[in-house]
C-alpha positions in Angstrom: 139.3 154.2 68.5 140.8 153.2 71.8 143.6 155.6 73.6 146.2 153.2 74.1 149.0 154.0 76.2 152.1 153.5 73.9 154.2 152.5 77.3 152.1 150.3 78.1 151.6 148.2 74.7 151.2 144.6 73.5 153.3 142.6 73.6 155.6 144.1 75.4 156.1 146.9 77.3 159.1 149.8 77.6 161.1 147.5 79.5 160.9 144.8 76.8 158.7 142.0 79.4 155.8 140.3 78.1 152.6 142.3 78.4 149.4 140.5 77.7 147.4 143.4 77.2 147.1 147.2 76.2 146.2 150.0 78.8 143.2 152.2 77.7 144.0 155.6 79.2 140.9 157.4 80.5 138.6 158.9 78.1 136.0 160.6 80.7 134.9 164.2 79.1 133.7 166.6 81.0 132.1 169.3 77.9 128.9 169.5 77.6 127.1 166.7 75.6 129.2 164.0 77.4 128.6 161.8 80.2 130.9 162.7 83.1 131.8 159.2 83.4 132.7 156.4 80.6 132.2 153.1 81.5 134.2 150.0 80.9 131.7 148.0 79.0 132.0 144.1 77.8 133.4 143.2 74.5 130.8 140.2 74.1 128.6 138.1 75.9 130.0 136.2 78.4 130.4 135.4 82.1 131.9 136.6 85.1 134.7 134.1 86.2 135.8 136.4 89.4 136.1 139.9 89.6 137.4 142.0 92.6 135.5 145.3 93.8 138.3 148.1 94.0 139.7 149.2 96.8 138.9 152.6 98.7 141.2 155.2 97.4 143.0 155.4 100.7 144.3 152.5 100.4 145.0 152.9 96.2 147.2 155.7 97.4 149.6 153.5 99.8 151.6 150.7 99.2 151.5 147.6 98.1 149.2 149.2 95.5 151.2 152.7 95.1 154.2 151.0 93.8 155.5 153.7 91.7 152.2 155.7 91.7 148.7 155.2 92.4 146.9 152.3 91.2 143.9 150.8 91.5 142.8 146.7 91.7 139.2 146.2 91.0 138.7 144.0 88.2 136.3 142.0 86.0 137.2 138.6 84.5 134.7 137.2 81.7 134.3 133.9 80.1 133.0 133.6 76.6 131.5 131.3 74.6 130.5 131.4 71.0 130.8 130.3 67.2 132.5 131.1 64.4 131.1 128.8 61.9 129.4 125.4 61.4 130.4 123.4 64.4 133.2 125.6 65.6 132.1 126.7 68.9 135.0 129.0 70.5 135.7 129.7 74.5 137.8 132.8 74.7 138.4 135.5 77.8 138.4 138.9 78.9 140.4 141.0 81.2 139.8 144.3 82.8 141.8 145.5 85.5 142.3 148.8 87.2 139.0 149.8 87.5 138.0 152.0 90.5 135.2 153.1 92.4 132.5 150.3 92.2 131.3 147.8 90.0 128.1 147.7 88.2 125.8 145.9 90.7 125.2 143.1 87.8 128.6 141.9 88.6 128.9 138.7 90.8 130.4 135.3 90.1 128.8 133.3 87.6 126.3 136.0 86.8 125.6 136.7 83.0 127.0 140.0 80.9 126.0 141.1 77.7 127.5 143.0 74.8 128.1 146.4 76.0 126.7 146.4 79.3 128.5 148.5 82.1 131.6 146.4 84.0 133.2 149.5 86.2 134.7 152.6 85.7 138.3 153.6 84.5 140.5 154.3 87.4 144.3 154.6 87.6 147.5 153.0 86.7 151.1 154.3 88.2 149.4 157.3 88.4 147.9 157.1 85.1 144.2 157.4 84.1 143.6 154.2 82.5 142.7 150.1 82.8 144.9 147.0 81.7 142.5 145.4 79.1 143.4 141.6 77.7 141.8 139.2 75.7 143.3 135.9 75.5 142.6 131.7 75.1 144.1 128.5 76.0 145.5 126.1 73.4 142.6 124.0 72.4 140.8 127.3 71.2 143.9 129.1 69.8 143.2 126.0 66.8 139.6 126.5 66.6 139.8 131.0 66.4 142.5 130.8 63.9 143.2 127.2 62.7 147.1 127.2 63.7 149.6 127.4 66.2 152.5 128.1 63.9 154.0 131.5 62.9 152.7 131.3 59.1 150.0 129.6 57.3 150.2 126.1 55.3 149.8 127.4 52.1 150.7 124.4 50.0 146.6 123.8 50.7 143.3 125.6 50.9 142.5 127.4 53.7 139.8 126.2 56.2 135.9 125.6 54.8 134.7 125.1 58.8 134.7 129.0 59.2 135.1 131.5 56.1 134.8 135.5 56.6 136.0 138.5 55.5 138.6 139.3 53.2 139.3 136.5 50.7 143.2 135.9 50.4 144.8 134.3 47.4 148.4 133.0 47.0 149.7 133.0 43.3 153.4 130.3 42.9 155.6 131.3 41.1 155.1 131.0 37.7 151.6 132.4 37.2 150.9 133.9 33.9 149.2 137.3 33.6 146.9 138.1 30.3 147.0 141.8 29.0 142.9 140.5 28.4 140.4 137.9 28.5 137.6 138.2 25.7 135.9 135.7 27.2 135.6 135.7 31.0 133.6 132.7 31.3 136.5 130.6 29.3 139.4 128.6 30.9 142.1 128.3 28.0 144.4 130.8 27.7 145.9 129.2 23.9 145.1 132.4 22.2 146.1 134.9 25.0 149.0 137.2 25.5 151.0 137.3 28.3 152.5 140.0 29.9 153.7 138.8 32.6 155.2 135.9 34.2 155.5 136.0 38.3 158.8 134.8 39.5 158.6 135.3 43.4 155.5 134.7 45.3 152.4 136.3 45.5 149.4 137.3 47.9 146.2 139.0 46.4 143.7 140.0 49.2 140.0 140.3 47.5 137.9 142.8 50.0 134.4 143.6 49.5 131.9 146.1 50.8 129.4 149.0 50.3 129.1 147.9 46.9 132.9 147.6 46.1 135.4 145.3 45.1 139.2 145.6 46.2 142.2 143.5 44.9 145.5 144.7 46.4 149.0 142.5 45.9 151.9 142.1 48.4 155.2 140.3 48.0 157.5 139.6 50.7 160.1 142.4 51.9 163.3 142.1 50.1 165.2 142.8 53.3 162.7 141.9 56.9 161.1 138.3 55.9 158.2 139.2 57.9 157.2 142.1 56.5 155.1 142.3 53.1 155.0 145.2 50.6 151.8 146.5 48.4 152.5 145.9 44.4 151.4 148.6 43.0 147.9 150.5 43.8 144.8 148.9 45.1 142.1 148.4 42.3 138.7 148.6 43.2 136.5 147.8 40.6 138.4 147.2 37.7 136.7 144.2 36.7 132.8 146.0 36.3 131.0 145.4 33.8 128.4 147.8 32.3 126.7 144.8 31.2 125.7 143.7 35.2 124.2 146.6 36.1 120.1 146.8 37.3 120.0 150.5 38.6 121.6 153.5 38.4 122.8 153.8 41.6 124.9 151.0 41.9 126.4 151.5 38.3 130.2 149.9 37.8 129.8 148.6 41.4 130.9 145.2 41.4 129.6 143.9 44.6 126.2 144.9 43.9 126.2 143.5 40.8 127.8 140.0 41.8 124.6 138.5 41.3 124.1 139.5 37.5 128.0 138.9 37.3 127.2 135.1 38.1 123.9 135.1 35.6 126.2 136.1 33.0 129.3 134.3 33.3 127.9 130.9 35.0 124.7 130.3 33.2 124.1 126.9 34.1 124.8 127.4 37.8 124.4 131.0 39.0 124.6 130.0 42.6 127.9 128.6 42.2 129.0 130.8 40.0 128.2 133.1 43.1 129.8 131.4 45.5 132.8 131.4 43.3 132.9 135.2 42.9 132.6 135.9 46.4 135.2 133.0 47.8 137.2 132.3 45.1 135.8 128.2 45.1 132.9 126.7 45.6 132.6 126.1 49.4 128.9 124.5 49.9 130.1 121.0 48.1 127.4 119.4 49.1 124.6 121.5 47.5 126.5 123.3 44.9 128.2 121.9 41.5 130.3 124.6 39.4 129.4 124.0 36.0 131.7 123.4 33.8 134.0 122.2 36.6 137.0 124.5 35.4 135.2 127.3 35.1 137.3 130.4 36.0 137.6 133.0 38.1 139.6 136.0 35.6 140.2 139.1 37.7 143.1 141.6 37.6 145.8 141.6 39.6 149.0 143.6 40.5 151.6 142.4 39.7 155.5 144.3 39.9 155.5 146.6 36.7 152.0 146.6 35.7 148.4 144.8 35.8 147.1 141.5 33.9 144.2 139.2 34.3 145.2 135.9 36.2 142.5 132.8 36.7 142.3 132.7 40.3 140.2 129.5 40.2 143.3 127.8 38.9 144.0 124.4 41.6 147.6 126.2 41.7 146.6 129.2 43.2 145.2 128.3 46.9 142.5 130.3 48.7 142.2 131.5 52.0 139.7 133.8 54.1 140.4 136.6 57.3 139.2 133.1 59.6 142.8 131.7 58.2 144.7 134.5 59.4 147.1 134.9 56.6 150.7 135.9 57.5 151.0 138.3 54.6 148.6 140.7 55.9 150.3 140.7 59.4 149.4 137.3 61.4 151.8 136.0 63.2 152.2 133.3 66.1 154.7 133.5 68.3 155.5 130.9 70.2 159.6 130.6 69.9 159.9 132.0 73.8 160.7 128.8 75.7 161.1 129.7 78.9 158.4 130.1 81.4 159.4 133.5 82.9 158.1 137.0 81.8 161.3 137.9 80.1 160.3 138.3 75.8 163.1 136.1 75.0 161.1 135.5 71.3 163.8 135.5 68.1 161.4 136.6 66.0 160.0 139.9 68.2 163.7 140.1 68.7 164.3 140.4 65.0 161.0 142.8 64.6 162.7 145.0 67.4 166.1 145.4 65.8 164.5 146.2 62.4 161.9 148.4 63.2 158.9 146.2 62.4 157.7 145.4 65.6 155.2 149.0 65.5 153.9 147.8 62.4 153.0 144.2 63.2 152.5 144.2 66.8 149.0 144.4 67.2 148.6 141.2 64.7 151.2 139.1 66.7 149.7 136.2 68.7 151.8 135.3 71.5 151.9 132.1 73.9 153.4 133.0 77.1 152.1 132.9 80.8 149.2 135.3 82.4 150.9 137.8 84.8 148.1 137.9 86.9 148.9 134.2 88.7 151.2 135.2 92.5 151.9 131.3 92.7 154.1 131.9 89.6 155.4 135.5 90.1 159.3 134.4 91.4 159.5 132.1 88.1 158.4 135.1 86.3 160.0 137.5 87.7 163.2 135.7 89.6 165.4 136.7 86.3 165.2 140.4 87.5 167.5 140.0 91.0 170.5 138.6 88.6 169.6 141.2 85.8 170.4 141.2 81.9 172.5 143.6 79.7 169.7 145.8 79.4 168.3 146.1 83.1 170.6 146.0 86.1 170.0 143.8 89.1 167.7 144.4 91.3 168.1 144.3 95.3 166.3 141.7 97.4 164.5 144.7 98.9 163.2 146.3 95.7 162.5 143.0 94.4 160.5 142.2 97.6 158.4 145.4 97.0 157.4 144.6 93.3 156.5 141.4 94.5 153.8 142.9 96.7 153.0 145.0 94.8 151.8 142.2 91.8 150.4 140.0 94.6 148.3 142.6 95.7 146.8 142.9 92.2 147.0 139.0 91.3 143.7 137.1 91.3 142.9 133.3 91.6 143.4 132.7 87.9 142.3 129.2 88.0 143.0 126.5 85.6 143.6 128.3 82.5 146.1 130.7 84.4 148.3 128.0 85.4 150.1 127.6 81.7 150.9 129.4 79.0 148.2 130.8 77.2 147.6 132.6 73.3 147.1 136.0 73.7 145.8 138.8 71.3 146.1 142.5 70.9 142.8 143.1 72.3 141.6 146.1 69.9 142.8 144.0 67.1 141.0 140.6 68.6 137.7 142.8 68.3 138.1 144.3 65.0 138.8 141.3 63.5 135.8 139.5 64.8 134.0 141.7 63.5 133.8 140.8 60.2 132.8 137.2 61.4 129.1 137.6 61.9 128.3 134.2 62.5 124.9 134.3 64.7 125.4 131.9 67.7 122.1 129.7 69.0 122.1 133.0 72.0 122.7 135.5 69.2 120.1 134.8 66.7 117.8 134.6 70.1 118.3 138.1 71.2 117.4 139.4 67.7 113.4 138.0 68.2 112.1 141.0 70.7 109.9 140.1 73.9 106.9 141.7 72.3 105.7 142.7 69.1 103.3 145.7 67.4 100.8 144.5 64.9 98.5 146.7 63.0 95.1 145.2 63.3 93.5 147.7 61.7 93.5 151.3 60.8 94.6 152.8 63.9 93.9 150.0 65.5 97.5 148.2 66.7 98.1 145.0 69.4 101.2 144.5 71.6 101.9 141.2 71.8 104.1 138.9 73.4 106.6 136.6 71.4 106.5 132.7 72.3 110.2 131.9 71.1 110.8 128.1 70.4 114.7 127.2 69.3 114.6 124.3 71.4 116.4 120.7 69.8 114.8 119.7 66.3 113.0 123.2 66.2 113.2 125.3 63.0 115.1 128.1 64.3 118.1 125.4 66.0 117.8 124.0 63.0 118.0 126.5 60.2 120.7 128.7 62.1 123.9 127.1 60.4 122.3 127.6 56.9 121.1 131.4 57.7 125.1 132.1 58.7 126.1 130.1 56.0 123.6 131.7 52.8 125.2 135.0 54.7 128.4 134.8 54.1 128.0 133.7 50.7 125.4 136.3 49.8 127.8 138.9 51.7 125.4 139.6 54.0 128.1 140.3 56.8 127.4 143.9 58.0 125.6 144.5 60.8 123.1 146.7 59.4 123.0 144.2 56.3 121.8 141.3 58.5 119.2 143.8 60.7 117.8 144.4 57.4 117.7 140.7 56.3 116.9 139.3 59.4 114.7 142.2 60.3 112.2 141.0 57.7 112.9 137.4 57.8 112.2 136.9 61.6 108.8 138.1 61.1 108.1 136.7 57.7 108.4 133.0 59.0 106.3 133.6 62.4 109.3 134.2 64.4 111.6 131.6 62.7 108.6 129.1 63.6 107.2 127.9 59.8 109.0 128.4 56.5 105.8 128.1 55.2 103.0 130.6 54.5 99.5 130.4 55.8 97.6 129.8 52.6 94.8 127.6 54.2 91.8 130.2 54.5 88.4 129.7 56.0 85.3 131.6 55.9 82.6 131.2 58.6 78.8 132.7 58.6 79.1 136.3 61.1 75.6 135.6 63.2 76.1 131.4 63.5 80.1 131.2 63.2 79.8 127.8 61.2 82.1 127.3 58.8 80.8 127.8 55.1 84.2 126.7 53.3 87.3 126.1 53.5 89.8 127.4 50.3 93.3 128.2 49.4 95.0 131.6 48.7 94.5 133.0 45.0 97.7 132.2 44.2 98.0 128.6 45.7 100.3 126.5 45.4 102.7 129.2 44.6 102.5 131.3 47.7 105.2 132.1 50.5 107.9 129.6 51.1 111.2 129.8 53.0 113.6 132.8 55.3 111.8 135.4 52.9 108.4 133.7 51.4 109.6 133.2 48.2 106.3 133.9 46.3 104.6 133.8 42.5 105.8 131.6 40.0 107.8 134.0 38.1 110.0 134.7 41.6 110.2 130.4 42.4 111.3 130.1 38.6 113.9 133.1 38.7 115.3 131.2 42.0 115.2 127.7 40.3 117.4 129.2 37.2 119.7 130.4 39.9 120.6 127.5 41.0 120.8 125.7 37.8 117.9 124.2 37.5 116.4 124.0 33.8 112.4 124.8 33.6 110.2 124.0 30.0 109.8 127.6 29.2 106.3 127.4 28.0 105.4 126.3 31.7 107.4 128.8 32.9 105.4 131.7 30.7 102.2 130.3 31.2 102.1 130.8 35.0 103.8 134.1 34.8 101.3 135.3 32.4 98.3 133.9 34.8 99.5 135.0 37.8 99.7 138.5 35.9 95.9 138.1 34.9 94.9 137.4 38.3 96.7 140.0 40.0 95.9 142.6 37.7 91.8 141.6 38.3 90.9 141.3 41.7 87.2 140.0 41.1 88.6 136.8 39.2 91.0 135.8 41.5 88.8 132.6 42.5 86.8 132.2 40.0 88.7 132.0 36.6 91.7 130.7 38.5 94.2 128.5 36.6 97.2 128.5 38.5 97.2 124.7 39.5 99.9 122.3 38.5 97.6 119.3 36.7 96.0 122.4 34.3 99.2 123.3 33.5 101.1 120.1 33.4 103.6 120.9 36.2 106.4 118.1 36.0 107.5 116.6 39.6 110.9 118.0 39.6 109.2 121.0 39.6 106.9 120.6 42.6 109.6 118.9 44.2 112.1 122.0 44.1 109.0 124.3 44.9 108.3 122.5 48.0 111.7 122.2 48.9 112.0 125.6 49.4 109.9 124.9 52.8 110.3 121.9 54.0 114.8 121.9 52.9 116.3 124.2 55.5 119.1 125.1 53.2 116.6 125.9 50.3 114.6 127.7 53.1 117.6 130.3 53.5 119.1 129.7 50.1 115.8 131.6 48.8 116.1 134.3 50.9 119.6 135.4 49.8 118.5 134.9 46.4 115.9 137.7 46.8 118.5 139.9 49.2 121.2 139.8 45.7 118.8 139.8 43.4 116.5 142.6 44.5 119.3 144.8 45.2 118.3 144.5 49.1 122.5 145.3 50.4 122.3 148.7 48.5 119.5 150.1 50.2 120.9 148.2 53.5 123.9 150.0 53.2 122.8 154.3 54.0 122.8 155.8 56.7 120.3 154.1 59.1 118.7 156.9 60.7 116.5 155.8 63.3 112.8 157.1 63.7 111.4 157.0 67.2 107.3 156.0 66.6 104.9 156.0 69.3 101.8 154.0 69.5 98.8 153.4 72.2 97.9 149.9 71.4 94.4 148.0 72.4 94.6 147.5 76.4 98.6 148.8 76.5 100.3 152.2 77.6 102.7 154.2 75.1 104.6 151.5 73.1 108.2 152.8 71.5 109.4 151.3 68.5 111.7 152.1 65.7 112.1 152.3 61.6 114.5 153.9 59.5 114.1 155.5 55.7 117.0 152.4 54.9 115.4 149.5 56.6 111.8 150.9 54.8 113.6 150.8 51.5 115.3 147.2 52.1 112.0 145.5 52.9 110.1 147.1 50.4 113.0 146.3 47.6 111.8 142.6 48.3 108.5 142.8 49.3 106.7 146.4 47.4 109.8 147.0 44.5 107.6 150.1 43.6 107.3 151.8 46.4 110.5 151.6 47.5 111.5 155.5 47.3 108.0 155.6 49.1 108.5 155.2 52.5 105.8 156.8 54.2 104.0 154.3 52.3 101.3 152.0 54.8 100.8 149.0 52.7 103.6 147.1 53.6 102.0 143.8 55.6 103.6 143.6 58.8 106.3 146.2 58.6 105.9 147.8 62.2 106.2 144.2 63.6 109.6 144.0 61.1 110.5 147.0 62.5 110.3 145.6 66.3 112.5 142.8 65.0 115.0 145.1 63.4 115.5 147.9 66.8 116.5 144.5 68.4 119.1 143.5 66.1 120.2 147.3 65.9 120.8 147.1 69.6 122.4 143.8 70.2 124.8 144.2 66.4 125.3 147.5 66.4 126.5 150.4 68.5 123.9 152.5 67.5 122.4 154.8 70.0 118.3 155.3 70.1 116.9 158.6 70.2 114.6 159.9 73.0 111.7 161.6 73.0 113.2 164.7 72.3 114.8 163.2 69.0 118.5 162.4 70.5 120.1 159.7 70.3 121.2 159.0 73.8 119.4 155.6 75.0 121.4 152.2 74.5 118.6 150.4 74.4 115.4 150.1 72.4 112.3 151.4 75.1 109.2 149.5 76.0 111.8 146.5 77.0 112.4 144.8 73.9 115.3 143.0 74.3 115.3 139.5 75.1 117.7 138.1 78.0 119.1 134.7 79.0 
């Protein structure tokens, strides 16, 4: 949590101006086990617009800059870029001001910064240990990071399908019936149901999921402050389990686990959908999915004032939203009702907030449009309101107001275009946290995760340390299958950090670094003394071998993937292979010789080669596959514990000491997919390729998470994985 200093608050400070950021108050610790110093660090990856390197202290201590205590003026300015869903590419920036000392040599115009790396240090503010930290965008992007301008969302419509993530939001008209029960869940009439309830006001349902659980909770508006929204009743968090979804103990009555044998159940003849409607509340991927029937329904409990009842939240009446819509009823606001151009909060509605006592409760989800203060061209038509005065601050004399005004110029900066307006700005601690629950892997994102080298086992003690040739240039496979790896994660709720270093961890390195969605089942065997080649054959289990994100493989896995998504398979086929493929396994020696795995001796129609091959050579198929194995092999359970890291230390071939990094959950993930048997096993060697999985997943630990590595001695102190892993630019 950041320290914020409550005087100096968003969006306005004690003096009731408009204040476009908050001021983190110092959090150096001098006990033992701290660094003496914490840095400023960057929220994102971005770049440095301008920046200022602070003043000596001698001259923070005098005026202009000890206005009404000491203060300091070094500051950073950072540009980002990113997205947020399929073509939704976002430009937002980043303030910090008042920092002291020196900056981190890194910082120069135009130079690059990434996540977390070191800006400056904290210095002071009117005497206070602390920085000014902002976060804020111009119009054109205020549309694209939250899909409105006005104070509340159009809910007369669905919510946006361009970005979807987080929390999904429903909003009930009134007039929606509640059902003391549904005996059948996968049923949309309601003829022989009994109502308990019929709404007569309106109401929001917010659907949350994670580690395993599902949370409904209800508002309605405040009877008295418009703005504000009440919780009906309590929150109910799993209500709607069902003993008849559950795989393994451990994730019994937990309904996000089981979403997968949730859809089986209730959406036979489309899982996937089915899926898709369970985790958004409608069918979002149009193009490749088709609910089937097309009314199926959605039957959940809900809250409602007085009591609890099942309501269809698929019904077209009820409209669905995600946390990318940023619903009002959970706090959202945008504020733009302050005409004027000065720094005076003349808003009615913060006004209205004030006089009620709602403005601590919603503050840090207001988003307000009103000039940067950092701009000395515009400070007298800011600030020119202060020499006449208001009822609640007295004039001030030409002298005083002559000081303040050198005092802001000698912290103003060259703000450049976008400072020349009014511009959107966010509580910055909210901005992040919000964001978080995005995920969506950007084309510089999804590069960083691929490390500069990898480890790979060529024998029994025998390892390689090799470089990693990273292609993801335009038409590759990786720029290419990016959109439908964010996408297949959000839907497959694969929207944690750790959950997508565990996904992507083992996908990276499955496909060859994002290079083939296609295993290597051509083999060929050559004569030792003359190297000729002798033959050339296929792998045993040809034509059924690795395909897609996660190598979909065997014909009992491509035909559990192909009844996901609908797709009806003769049954005898379908037993025949699985049977074979058994055999074969089972019996090493007959592998090639009493092979009958091939589609003419078993009458494979062409639908069915089609869809197997489309799980290569169809990028959405490609990824589509993958979350299929991460729901239905339980992957997000195991994903979830604690990831303690393992520092492991190898001398590979013609290389010094190579550092790299596994955990007991990321062993347990990959083998849930790959080894289901050993998957309590974890020192357990005969998973192919999992130290070079594991050189993939420190990366994504450091660039998604803020987990620290440990050293040699077993802390975990270092930022970054060792042996320079991470890749840059």
């Amino acid at each position: 949590m950041m320290p914020v200093d409550i005087n100096r608050d968003f969006p306005i400070n004690r003096h009731a101006s408009w204040h476009g950021g908050v001021h983190v108050l110092h959090t150096d610790r001098r006990e033992e086990g701290y660094d003496p110093i914490e840095f400023v660090r960057a929220i994102a990856d971005g770049e440095v617009v301008s920046f200022r390197s602070p003043s000596s202290t001698d001259k923070r201590d005098t005026f202009p800059l000890n206005y009404d205590g000491r203060t300091d003026d070094g500051y950073v300015l950072l540009k980002h870029q990113t997205d947020i869903g399929e073509n939704c590419s976002v430009v937002y920036y980043s303030l910090y001001m008042h920092l002291m000392d020196r900056l981190d040599p890194a910082i120069r115009a135009g130079a690059k910064v990434w996540r977390k790396d070191r800006i400056g240090q904290s210095g002071m503010v009117s005497e206070t240990s602390g920085f000014h930290f902002q976060v804020f965008c111009d119009d054109e992007n205020m549309l694209k990071l939250t899909g409105r301008t006005t104070p509340e969302l159009d809910i007369s419509r669905d919510g946006r399908t361009d970005t979807v993530y987080g929390d999904i939001h429903f909003y009930l008209p009134p007039g929606t019936c509640f059902y003391a029960s549904v005996p059948d869940a996968a049923s949309p009439h309601t003829d022989h149901l009994n109502a308990v309830h019929t709404s007569t006001e309106p109401l929001f349902v917010s659907m949350t999921f994670g580690k395993g659980d599902c949370t409904m909770v209800t508002r309605r508006q405040n009877a008295i402050t418009e703005v504000l929204f009440d919780t009906v009743g309590e929150p109910l968090i799993n209500t709607d389990a069902s003993p008849a979804d559950n795989s393994i103990a451990e994730t019994y009555l937990k309904y996000e686990y089981n979403l997968y044998r949730t859809a089986k159940r209730l959406y036979p003849q489309n899982p996937s959908a089915g899926f898709e409607l369970l985790r958004f509340g409608r069918v979002i991927s149009t193009g490749h999915e088709t609910l089937m029937p097309a009314d199926a329904p959605l039957w959940r409990t809900v809250s409602f004032p007085g009591g609890t009842g099942m309501v269809n939240l698929a019904s077209t009446d009820i409209k669905k939203f995600s946390d990318a819509d940023f619903p009002h009823w959970t706090g959202w606001r945008m504020v733009d009702d302050d005409t004027d151009n000065n720094s005076q909060c003349n808003s009615p509605l913060i006004a209205g907030l004030r006089e009620n006592g709602g403005l601590s409760n919603l503050s840090s989800r207001l988003v307000c449009h009103f000039p940067i203060e950092w701009n000395a061209a515009t400070f007298d038509q800011r600030y020119a309101w202060l020499r006449t005065g208001t009822a609640d601050v007295p004039p001030m004399s030409e002298e005083d107001y002559g000081r303040l005004k050198s005092h802001a110029s000698a912290l103003c900066f060259d703000t450049g275009a976008p400072g020349t307006g009014r511009l959107w700005h966010f509580h910055p601690v909210a901005f992040i946290t919000h964001f978080r629950k995005c995920c969506w892997l950007s084309k510089s994102e999804l590069k960083q995760l691929v490390p500069r080298n990898a480890l790979r086992t060529a024998g029994r003690n025998d390892y390689r340390w090799e470089p990693i040739t990273w292609r993801d240039g335009a038409g590759s496979v990786a720029d290419n299958i990016r959109t439908h790896i964010n996408r297949t994660m959000q839907k497959h709720l694969i929207t944690t950090p750790l959950r997508i270093a565990c996904f992507l961890g083992n996908g990276i390195q499955e496909t060859g670094w994002l290079g083939s969605m296609e295993e290597g089942y051509r083999y060929t065997e050559t004569d030792p003394r003359t190297h000729q080649v002798i033959r050339r054959y296929n792998i045993w289990y040809y034509p059924w071998y690795g395909r897609g994100l996660l190598q979909l493989t065997n014909p009992e896995n491509y035909f559990n993937y192909f009844s996901f998504r609908g797709r009806i398979c003769p049954e005898n086929i379908r037993t025949s292979l699985i049977n074979e493929y058994s055999r074969l396994y089972s019996h090493r020696n007959i592998r090639y010789t009493e092979n009958h795995l091939s589609d003419a001796e078993n009458d494979v129609p062409e639908d069915i080669i089609r869809w197997r091959n489309n799980v290569s050579s169809d990028l959405h198929e490609a990824a589509s596959s993958a979350s299929f194995y991460w729901v239905s092999m339980n992957m997000a359970h195991y994903a979830d514990a604690e990831h303690v890291l393992e520092r492991c230390s190898v001398i590979p071939r013609r290389s010094g000491i190579k550092i790299y990094y596994r955990s007991p959950a990321f062993w347990r993930a990959s083998a849930a997919v790959n080894l289901p048997n050993q998957v309590n096993n974890t020192e357990y060697q005969g998973l192919n390729g999992f130290d070079t999985r594991c050189c993939v997943y420190g990366s994504a630990i450091a660039v998604l998470t803020e987990q620290k590595f440990p050293d040699r001695h077993n802390n975990p102190v270092n930022e970054k994985p060792e042996s320079d892993q991470l890749r840059r630019g």
